[in-house]
ZAMI-260742 format. One record per residue (C-alpha): x, y, z. Coordinates in pm, whole numbers, plus 32768, in hexadecimal, padded with zeros to 4 digits. Last residue first. Layout:
N
+------+------+------+
|   xx |   yy |   zz |
+------+------+------+
|    X |    Y |    Z |
...
+------+------+------+
This chain:
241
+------+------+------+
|   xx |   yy |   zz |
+------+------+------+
| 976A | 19BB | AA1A |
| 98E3 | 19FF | A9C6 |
| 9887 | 1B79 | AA36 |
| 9847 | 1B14 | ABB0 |
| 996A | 1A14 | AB77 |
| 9A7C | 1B55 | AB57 |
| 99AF | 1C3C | AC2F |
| 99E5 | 1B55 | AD67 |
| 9B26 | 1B58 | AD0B |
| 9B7A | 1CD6 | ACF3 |
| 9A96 | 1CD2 | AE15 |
| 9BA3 | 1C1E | AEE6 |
| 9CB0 | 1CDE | AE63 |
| 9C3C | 1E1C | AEA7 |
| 9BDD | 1D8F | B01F |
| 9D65 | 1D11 | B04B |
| 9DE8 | 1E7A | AFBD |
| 9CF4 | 1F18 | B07C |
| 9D24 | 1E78 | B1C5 |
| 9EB4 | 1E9F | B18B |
| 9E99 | 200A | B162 |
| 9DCC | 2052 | B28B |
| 9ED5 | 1FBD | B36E |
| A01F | 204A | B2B3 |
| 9F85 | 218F | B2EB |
| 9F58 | 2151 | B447 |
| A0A2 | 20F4 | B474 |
| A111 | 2219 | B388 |
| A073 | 230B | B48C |
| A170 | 2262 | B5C6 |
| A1E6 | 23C5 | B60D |
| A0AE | 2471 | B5A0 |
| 9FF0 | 23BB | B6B9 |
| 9F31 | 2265 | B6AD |
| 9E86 | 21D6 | B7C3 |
| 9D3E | 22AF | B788 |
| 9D49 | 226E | B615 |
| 9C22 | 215B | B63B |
| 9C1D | 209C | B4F0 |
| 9A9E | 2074 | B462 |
| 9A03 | 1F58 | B3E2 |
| 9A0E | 1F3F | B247 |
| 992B | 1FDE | B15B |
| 98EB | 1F17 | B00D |
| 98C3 | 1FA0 | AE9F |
| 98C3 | 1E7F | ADA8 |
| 9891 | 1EAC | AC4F |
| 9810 | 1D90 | AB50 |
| 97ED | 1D88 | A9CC |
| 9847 | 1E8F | A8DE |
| 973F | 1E49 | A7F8 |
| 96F4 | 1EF4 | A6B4 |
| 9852 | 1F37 | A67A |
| 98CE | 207C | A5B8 |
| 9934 | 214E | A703 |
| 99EC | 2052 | A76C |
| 9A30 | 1FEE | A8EE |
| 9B70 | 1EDC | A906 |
| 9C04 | 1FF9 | A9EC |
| 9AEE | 1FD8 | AADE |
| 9B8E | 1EF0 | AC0E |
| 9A95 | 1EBD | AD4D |
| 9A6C | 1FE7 | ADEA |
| 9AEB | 1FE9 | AF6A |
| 9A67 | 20D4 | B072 |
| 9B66 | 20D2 | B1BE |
| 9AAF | 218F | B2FC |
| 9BCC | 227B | B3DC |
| 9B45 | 2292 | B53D |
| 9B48 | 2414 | B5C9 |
| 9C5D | 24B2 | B695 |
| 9C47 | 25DF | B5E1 |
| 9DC2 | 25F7 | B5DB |
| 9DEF | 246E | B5A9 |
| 9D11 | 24A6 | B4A7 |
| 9D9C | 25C4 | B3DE |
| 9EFF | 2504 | B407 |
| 9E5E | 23E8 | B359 |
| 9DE0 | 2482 | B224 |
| 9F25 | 2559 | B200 |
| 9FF2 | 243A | B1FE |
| A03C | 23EA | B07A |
| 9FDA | 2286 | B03D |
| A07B | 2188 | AF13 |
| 9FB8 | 210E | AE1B |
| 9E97 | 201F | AE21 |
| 9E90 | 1F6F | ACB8 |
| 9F35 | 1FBE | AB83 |
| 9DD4 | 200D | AAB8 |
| 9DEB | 217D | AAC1 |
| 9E36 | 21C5 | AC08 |
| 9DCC | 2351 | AC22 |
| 9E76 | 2434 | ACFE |
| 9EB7 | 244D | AE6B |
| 9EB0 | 2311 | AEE1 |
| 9DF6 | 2363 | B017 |
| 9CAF | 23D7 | AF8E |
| 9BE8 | 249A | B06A |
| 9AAD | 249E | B0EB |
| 9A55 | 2561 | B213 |
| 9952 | 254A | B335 |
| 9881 | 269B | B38D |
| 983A | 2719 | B4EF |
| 989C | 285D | B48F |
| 9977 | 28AC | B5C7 |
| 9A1D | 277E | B5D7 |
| 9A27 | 26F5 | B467 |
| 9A55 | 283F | B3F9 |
| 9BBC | 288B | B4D6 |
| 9C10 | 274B | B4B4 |
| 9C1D | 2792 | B31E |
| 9CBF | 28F1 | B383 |
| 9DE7 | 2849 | B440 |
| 9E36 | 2787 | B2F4 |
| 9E03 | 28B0 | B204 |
| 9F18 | 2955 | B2C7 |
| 9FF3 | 2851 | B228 |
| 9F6D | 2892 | B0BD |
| 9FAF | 2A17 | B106 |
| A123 | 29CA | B150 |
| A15A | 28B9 | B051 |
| A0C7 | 29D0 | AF1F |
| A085 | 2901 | ADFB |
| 9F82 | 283C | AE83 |
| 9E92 | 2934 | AEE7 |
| 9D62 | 28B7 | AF75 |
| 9C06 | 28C9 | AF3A |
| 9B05 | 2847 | B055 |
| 99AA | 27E9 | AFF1 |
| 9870 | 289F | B050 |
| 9748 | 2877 | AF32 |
| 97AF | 29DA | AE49 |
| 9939 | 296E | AE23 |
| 98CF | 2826 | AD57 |
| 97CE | 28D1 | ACD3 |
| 98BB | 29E5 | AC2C |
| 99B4 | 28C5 | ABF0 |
| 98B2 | 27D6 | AB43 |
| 9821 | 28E2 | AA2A |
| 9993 | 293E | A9A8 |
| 9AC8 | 28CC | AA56 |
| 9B65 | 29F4 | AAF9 |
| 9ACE | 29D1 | AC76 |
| 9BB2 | 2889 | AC38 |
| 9CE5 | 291E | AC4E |
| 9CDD | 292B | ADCB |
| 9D2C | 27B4 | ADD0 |
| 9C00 | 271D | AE8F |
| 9BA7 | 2662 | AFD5 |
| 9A4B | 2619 | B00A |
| 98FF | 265F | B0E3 |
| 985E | 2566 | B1B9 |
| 9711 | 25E2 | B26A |
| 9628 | 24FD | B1C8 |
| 9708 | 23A9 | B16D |
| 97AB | 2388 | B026 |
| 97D9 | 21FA | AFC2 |
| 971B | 224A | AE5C |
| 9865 | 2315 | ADF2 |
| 9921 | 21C2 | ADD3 |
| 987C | 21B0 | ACA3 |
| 981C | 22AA | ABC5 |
| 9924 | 23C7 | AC04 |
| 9A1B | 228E | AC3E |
| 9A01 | 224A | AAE1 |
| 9AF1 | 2376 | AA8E |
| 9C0B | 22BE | AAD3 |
| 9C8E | 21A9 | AC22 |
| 9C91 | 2297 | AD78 |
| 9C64 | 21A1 | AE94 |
| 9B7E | 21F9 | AFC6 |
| 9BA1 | 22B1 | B0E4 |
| 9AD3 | 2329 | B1FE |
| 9B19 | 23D1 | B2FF |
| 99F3 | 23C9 | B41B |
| 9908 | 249B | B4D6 |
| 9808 | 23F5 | B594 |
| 96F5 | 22BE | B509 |
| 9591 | 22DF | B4E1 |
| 9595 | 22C1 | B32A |
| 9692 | 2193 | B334 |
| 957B | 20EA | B411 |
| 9549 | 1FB2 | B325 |
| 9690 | 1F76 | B2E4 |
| 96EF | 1FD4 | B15F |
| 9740 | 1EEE | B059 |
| 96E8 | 1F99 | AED5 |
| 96C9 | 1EAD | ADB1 |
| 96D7 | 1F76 | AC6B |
| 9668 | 1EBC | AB46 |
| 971C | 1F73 | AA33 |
| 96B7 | 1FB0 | A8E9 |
| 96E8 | 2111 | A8B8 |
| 95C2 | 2198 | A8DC |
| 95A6 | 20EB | AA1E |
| 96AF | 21A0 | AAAB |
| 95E9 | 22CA | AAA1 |
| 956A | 2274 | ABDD |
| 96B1 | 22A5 | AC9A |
| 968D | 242F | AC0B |
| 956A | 246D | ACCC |
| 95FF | 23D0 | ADFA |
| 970B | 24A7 | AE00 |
| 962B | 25B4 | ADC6 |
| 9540 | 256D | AEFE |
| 968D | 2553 | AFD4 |
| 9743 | 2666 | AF64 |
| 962C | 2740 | AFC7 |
| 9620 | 26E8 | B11F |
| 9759 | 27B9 | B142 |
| 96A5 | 28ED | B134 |
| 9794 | 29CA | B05F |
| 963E | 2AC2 | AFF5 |
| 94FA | 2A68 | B04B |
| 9427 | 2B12 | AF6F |
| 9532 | 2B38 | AE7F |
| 9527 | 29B1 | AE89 |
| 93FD | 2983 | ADD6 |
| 9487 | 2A76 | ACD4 |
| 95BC | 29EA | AC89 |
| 9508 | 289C | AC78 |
| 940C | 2907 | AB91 |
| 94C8 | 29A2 | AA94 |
| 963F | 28AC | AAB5 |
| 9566 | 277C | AAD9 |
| 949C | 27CE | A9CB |
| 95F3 | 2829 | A8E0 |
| 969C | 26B0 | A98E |
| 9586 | 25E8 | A925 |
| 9579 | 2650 | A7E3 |
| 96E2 | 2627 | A7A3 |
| 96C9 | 24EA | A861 |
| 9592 | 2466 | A75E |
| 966A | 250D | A638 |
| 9797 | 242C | A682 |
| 96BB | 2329 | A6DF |
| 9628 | 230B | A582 |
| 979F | 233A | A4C7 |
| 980F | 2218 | A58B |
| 96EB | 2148 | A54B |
| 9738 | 21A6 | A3B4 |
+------+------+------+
């Protein structure tokens, strides 16, 4: 029965989204501060699902430059959770395919984010000089997600080097976001307990170069991996209590 109530509270929330935010955005069509006021829209729904979202931002996230950020790709709770980190001017990494998806992809293309073709190597490579091309000349930071498809509950998996090349060629700092574990999320629970979304200091790329890229990428991946499992934890006796 709970799952069946906030399967009809999304669905509900998703059609007014879809009407009004289509059309709040046709005023302002692809502006990437967009992606921030919906992410944020959606990060509050996660109270209808019974989870007590705990956000850790620094103070000034809001006055800082261009940045990549990336966080860790777990299911379709991320939409809810880890969504509440978006900063104003911070638009997102997508697979092309998306535009398809019916209500989100049309807004999803409508407030600024990048699509991408996965299937085609050659156009998914150019994508990489066109994401320091926006972050340059747009003034916009990007979030992308470096494992390149969902997790699913087996922890942080390997990196794919796209995210890192784009910011050694922007030369901007790369900022780690880590959401604490959501695979144990039900649908059909009343509450869902604790989830942690914390930022972590920023890694300067300006030492780095694409011939030492996986050092960097080794870097980033072992903060987030050691931060995932330290909420993880923290979680754990949060939800004891």
């Amino acid at each position: 029965m709970i799952a069946l109530l906030r399967i009809i509270a999304v669905a509900i929330f998703a059609v007014l989204m879809f009407i009004f935010g289509c059309g709040y955005c046709l005023l302002s069509p692809r502006n990437p501060r967009h992606v921030y006021t919906f992410g944020r829209m959606f990060a509050r729904m996660s109270t209808v699902f019974g989870i007590t979202l705990e956000l850790r931002v620094p103070e000034n996230v809001n006055e800082r430059g261009q940045h990549i950020y990336l966080g860790n790709h777990q299911n379709n709770w991320d939409l809810f959770t880890i969504s509440a980190a978006l900063t104003p001017n911070a638009v997102t990494v997508g697979k092309k395919s998306l535009v398809w998806l019916p209500l989100f992809g049309q807004l999803y293309w409508l407030t600024g984010n990048i699509l991408i073709d996965r299937a085609n190597r050659t156009k998914a490579a150019g994508t990489i000089g066109q994401i320091a091309e926006q972050i340059k000349k747009n003034k916009v930071s990007v979030w992308m997600f470096p494992e390149g498809t969902r997790s699913r509950g087996r922890g942080l998996l390997p990196f794919k080097t796209g995210a890192f090349h784009a910011a050694i060629a922007a030369q901007v700092p790369i900022v780690p976001i880590i959401c604490s574990s959501t695979d144990k999320v039900k649908l059909n629970r009343w509450n869902n307990g604790h989830v942690i979304v914390e930022m972590l200091p920023a890694i300067d790329t300006n030492d780095y170069s694409k011939e030492n890229v996986r050092q960097l990428l080794k870097e980033c991946r072992n903060q987030m991996k050691d931060k995932l499992a330290q909420l993880d934890a923290e979680v754990l006796e949060l939800n004891k209590n």
